[in-house]
C-alpha distance (Angstrom), angle and dihedral (degrees) to the residues before:
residue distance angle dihedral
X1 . . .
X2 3.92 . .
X3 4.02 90.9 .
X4 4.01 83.5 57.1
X5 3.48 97.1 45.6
X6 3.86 84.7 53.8
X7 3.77 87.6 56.0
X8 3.38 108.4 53.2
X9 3.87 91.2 41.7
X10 4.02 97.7 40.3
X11 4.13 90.9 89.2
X12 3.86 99.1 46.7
X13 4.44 88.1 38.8
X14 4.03 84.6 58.0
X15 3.56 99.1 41.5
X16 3.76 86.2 58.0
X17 3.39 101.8 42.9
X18 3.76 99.1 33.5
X19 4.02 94.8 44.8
X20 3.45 119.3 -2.9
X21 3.77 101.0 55.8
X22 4.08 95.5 38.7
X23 3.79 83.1 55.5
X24 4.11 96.0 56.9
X25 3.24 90.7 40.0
X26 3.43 95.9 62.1
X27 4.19 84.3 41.6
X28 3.45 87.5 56.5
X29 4.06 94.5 47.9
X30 3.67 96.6 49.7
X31 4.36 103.3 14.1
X32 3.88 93.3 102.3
X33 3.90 91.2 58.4
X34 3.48 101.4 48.5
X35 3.86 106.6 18.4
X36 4.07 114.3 95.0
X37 4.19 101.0 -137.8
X38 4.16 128.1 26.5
X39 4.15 78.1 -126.7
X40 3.70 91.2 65.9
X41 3.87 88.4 46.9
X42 4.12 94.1 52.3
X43 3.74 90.3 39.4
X44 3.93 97.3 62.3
X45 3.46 86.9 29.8
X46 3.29 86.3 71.1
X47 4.00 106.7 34.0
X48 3.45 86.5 47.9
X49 3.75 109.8 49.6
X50 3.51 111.5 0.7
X51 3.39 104.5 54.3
X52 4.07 94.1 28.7
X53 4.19 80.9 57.6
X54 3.79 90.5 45.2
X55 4.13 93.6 54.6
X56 3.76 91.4 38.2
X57 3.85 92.9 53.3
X58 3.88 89.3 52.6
X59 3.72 90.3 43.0
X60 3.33 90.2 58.8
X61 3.99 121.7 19.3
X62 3.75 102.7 159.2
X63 3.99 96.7 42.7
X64 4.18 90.4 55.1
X65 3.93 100.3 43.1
X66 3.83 91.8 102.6
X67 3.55 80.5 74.0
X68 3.83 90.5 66.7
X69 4.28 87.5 51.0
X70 3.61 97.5 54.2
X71 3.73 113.9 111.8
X72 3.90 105.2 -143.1
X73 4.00 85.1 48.8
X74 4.07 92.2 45.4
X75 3.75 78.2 56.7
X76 3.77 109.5 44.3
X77 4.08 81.6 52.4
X78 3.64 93.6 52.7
X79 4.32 83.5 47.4
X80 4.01 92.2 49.3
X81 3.68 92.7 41.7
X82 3.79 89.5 56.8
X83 3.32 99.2 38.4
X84 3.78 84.0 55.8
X85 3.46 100.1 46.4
X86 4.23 83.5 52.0
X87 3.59 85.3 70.8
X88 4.07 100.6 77.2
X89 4.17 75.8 67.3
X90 3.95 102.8 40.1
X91 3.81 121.2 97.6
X92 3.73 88.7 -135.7
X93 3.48 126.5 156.9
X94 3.74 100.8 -163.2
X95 3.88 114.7 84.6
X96 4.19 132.3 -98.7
X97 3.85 81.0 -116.5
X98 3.60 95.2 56.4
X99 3.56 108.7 38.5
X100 4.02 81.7 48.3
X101 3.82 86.0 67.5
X102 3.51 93.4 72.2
X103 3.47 117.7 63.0
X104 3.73 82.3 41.8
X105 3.99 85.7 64.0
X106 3.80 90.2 56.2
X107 3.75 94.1 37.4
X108 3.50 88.1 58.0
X109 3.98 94.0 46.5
X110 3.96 79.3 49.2
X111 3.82 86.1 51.8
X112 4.01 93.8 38.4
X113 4.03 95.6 58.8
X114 3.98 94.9 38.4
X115 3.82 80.0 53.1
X116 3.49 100.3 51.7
X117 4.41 90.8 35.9
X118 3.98 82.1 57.1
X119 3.50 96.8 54.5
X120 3.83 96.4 36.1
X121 3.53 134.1 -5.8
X122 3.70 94.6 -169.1
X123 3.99 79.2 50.3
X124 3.56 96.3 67.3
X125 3.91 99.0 39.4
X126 4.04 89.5 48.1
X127 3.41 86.6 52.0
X128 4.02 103.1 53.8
X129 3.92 77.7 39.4
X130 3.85 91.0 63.9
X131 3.64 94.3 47.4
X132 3.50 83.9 52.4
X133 3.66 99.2 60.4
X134 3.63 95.5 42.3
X135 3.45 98.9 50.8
X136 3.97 86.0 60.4
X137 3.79 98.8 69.1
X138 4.06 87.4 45.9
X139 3.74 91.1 52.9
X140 3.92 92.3 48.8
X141 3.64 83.0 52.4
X142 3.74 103.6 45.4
X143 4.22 82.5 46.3
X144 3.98 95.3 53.6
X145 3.66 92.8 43.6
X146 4.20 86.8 42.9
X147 4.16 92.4 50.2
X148 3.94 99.3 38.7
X149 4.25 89.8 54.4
X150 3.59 91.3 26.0
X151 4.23 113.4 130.6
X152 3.98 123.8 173.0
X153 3.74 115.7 -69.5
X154 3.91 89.4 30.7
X155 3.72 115.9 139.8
X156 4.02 125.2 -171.7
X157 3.68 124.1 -101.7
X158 3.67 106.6 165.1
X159 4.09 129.5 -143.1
X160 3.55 132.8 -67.7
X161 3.75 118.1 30.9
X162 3.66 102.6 -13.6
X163 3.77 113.0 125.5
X164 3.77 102.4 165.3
X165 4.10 128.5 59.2
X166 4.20 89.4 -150.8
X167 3.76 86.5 46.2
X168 3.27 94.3 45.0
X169 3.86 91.2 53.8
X170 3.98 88.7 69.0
X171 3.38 82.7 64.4
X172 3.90 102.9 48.6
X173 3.67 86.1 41.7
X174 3.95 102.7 51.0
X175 3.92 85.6 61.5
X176 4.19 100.6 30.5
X177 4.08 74.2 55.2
X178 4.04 92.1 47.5
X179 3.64 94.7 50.9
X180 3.80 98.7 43.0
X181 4.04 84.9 48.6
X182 3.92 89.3 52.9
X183 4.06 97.7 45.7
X184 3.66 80.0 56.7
X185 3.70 91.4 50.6
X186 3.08 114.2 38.4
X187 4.08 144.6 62.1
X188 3.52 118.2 -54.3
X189 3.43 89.0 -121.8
X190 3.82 91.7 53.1
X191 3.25 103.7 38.2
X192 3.68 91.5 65.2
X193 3.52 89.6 71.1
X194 4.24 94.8 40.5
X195 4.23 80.9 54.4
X196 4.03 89.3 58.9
X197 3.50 96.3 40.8
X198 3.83 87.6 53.0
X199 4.08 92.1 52.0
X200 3.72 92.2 50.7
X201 4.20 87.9 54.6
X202 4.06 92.7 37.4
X203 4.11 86.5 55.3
X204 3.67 82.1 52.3
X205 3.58 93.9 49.1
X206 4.34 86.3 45.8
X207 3.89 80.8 50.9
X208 3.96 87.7 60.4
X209 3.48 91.8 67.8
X210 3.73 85.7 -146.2
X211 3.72 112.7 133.9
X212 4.14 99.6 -162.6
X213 3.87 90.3 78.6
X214 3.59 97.1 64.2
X215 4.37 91.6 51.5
X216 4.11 78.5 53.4
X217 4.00 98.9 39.5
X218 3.88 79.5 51.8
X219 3.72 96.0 50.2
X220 3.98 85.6 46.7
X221 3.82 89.2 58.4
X222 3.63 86.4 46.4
X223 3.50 102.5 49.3
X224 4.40 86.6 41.7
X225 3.83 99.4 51.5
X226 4.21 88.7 48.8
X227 4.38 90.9 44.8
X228 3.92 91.4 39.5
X229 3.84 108.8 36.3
X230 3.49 106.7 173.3
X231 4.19 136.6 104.0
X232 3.86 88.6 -59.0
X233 3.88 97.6 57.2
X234 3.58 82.8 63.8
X235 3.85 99.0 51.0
X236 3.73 81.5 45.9
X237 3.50 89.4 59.3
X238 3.33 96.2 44.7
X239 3.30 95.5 54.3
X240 3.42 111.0 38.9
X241 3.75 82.9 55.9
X242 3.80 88.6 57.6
X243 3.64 94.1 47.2
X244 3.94 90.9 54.3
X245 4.04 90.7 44.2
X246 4.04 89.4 52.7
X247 3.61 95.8 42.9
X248 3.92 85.4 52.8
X249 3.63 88.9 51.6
X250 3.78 107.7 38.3
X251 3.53 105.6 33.7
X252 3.98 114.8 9.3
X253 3.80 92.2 153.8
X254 4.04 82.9 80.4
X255 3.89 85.5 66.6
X256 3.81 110.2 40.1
X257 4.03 105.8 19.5
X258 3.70 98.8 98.9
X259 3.94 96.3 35.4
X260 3.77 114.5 -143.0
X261 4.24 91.1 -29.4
X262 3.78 84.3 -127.7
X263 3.71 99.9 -71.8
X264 3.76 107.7 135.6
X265 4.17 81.5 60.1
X266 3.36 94.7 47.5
X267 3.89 83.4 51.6
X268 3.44 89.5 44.2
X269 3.69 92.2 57.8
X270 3.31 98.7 41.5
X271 3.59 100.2 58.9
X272 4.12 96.8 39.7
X273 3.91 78.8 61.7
X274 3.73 97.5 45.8
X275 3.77 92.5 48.1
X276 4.03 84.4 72.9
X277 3.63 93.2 66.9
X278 4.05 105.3 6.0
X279 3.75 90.0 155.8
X280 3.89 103.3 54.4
X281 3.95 106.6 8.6
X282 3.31 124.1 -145.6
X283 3.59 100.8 -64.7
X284 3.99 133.7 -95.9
X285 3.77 107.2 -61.0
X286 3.59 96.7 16.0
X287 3.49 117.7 154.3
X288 3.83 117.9 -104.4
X289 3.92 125.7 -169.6
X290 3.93 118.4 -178.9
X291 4.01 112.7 -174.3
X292 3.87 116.5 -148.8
X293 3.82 97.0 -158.0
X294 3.70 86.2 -162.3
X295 4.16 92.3 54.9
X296 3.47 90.3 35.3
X297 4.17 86.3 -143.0
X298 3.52 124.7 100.6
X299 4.24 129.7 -122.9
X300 3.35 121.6 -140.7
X301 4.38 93.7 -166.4
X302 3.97 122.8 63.7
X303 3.44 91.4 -143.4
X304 3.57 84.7 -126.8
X305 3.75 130.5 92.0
X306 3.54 99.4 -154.1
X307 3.55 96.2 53.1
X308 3.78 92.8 40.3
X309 3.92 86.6 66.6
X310 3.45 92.5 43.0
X311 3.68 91.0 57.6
X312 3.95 98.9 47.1
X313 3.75 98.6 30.0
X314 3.99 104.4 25.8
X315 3.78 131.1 -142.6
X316 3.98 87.6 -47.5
X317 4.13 94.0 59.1
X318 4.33 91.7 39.5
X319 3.71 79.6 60.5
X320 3.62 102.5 53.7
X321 3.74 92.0 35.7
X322 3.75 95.8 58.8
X323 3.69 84.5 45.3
X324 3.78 83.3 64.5
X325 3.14 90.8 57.3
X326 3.66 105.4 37.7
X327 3.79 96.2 58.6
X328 3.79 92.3 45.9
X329 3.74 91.8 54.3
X330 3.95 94.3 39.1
X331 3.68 85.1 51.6
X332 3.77 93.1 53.8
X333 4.23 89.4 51.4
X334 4.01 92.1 54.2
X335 3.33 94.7 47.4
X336 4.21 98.8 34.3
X337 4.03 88.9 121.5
X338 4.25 82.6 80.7
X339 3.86 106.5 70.6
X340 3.52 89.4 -145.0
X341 3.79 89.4 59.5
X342 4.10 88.1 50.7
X343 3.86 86.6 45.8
X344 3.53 104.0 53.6
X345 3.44 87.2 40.1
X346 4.15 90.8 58.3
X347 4.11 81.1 53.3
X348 3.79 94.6 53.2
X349 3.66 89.5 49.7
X350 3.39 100.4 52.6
X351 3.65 92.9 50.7
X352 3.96 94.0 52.0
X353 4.02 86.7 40.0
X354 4.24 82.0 53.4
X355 3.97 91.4 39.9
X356 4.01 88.3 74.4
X357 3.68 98.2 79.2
X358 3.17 102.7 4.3
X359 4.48 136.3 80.0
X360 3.96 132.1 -3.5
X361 3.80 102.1 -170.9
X362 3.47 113.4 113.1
X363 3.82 120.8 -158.2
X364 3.60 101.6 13.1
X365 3.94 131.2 -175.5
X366 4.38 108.9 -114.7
X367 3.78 106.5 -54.9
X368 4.22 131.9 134.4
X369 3.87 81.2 -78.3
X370 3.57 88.6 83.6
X371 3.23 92.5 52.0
X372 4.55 92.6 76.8
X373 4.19 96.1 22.4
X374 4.13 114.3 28.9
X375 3.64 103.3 23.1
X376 4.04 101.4 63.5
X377 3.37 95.9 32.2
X378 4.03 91.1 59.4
X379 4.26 84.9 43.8
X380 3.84 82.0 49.2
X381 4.07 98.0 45.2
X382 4.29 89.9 46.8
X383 3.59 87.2 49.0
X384 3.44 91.4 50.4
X385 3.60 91.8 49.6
X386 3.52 106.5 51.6
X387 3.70 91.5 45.5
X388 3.34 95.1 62.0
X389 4.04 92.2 42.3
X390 3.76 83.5 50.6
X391 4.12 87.1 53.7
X392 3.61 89.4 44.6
X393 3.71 97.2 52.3
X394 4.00 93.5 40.4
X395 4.08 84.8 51.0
């Protein structure tokens, strides 16, 4: 009965994971830079990978339970389910119903990139690849249109979408990221090329004006030179040294301009609140008001991830979501002889590295967020997988 089940379904399974899963992945890479309305964005977010991942998941039970073994997944469950649990104590307005939605979302992107890994490794890599390359001729664009309007005090948002320069940034700096990881990676002939393509998205990222990519793009180069160790950590080095020295120099506005932004007293705030209920938070959803006495407005973000889940979820759901992260990057260090390993890993840094001033939300529906939490730990959770199917199957 099962081998006919597999029959019938085996065409519409590969179409999904072969085509129609590749393609909104790369929709949900690049959507916010060339899509008109955030709407648009959640709507084929959702026709293309959500549901796709939903059907394909029925289709085919037995053949996607490795998902259900994987350690950084095991973990983002036990996160969600506590983070829904903390709801029968948050002041929330939004209902059970809808604030379930959302881990679903990034269970399903989880689900989506596992899918895809299963199917085709090479799949999944080609894919973020693609994305990649088109989101080179939009940032050229975006830049031109920024430079020839441009007028003191501007800062880059980009096309599409994009509404926010520091938002933006996650953007700029998932694929400046990509493209340094890849001229680490790859040939020396190649990664010529991957080097250019990640100056054209790092003068984006300049373009920003936002200074929490360069802490992360620093990190990156950290985290690159230790995992690659060989001549080019040293030109890395070298040159990311230079880079900091002539951005010192030439243009040290970009650094000290806008002070501190207010973060140590929206860190300050944060953590007198949390110090009410360190253990459990305040609950997912909660409502969360920071005065600046100086601004005389109120925040309702952290602009901090770490201390955003420490808020909502308490000391119990920090735990479990460093966890997340700690597997996913240990994962990347034992297995740093695959590129793809070192790569993803590059991503993951950068979005911890752009976590420290940036964020608070926990759980939230597709946005540029994704972009430095969700998004390389799903590449790092399907790699996962299919190397240890591959192990299996070679044992």
């Amino acid at each position: 009965m099962h081998k006919q089940i597999d029959s019938w379904t085996q065409r519409p399974y590969a179409f999904i994971c072969n085509w129609l899963l590749p393609l909104g992945f790369i929709v949900l890479l690049i959507g916010l830079a060339v899509l008109p309305e955030r709407s648009l964005y959640h709507k084929l977010f959702y026709a293309l990978i959500a549901i796709p991942t939903l059907f394909a998941l029925a289709m085919r039970p037995l053949a996607s339970k490795a998902l259900w073994f994987n350690p950084v997944i095991i973990t983002f469950l036990m996160f969600s389910f506590w983070a829904l649990l903390s709801t029968s104590w948050s002041d929330t307005d939004a209902s059970f119903g809808s604030l379930l939605k959302r881990p679903l979302y990034i269970l399903m992107l989880f689900a989506a990139c596992a899918l895809i890994g299963l199917q085709s490794n090479q799949r999944l890599a080609l894919s973020t690849l693609l994305a990649a390359l088109l989101m080179l001729p939009i940032t050229g664009y975006s830049l031109a249109v920024f430079i020839s309007s441009w007028i003191p005090g501007d800062r880059l948002i980009g096309g599409g979408a994009l509404d926010n320069p520091l938002l933006s940034s996650h953007l700029f700096g998932f694929f400046c990221t990509l493209w340094l990881a890849l001229s680490m990676t790859l040939s020396p002939r190649q990664s010529w090329a991957a080097f250019s393509a990640a100056l054209l998205m790092g003068f984006a990222l300049l373009a920003t004006g936002s200074r929490t990519p360069l802490a992360a793009t620093a990190l990156v180069c950290a985290w690159l030179i230790l995992a690659c160790w060989n001549k080019r950590s040293i030109w890395l080095l070298a040159s990311g040294a230079l880079g900091f020295l002539a951005l010192v120099l030439l243009y040290p506005e970009s650094l000290s301009n806008r002070g501190l932004s207010y973060r140590p007293e929206l860190w300050a705030g944060t953590l007198s609140k949390i110090s009410q209920q360190p253990w459990q938070g305040f609950g997912f959803g909660a409502h969360l008001e920071i005065l600046i006495a100086d601004l005389a407005m109120a925040f309702s973000e952290p602009h901090n991830f770490a201390l955003g889940v420490l808020y909502y979820t308490g000391i119990v759901g920090l735990t479990l979501w460093l966890a997340i992260h700690g597997i996913a990057l240990l994962q990347c260090w034992r297995h740093r002889s695959d590129a793809l390993f070192i790569v993803c890993g590059a991503l993951l840094v950068y979005g911890i590295g752009a976590g420290l001033t940036e964020g608070g939300g926990i759980l939230p529906r597709p946005k540029e967020h994704w972009l430095i939490t969700w998004i390389p730990l799903a590449l790092i959770a399907a790699l996962s997988i299919r190397t240890r199917q591959a192990q299996r199957t070679h044992d």
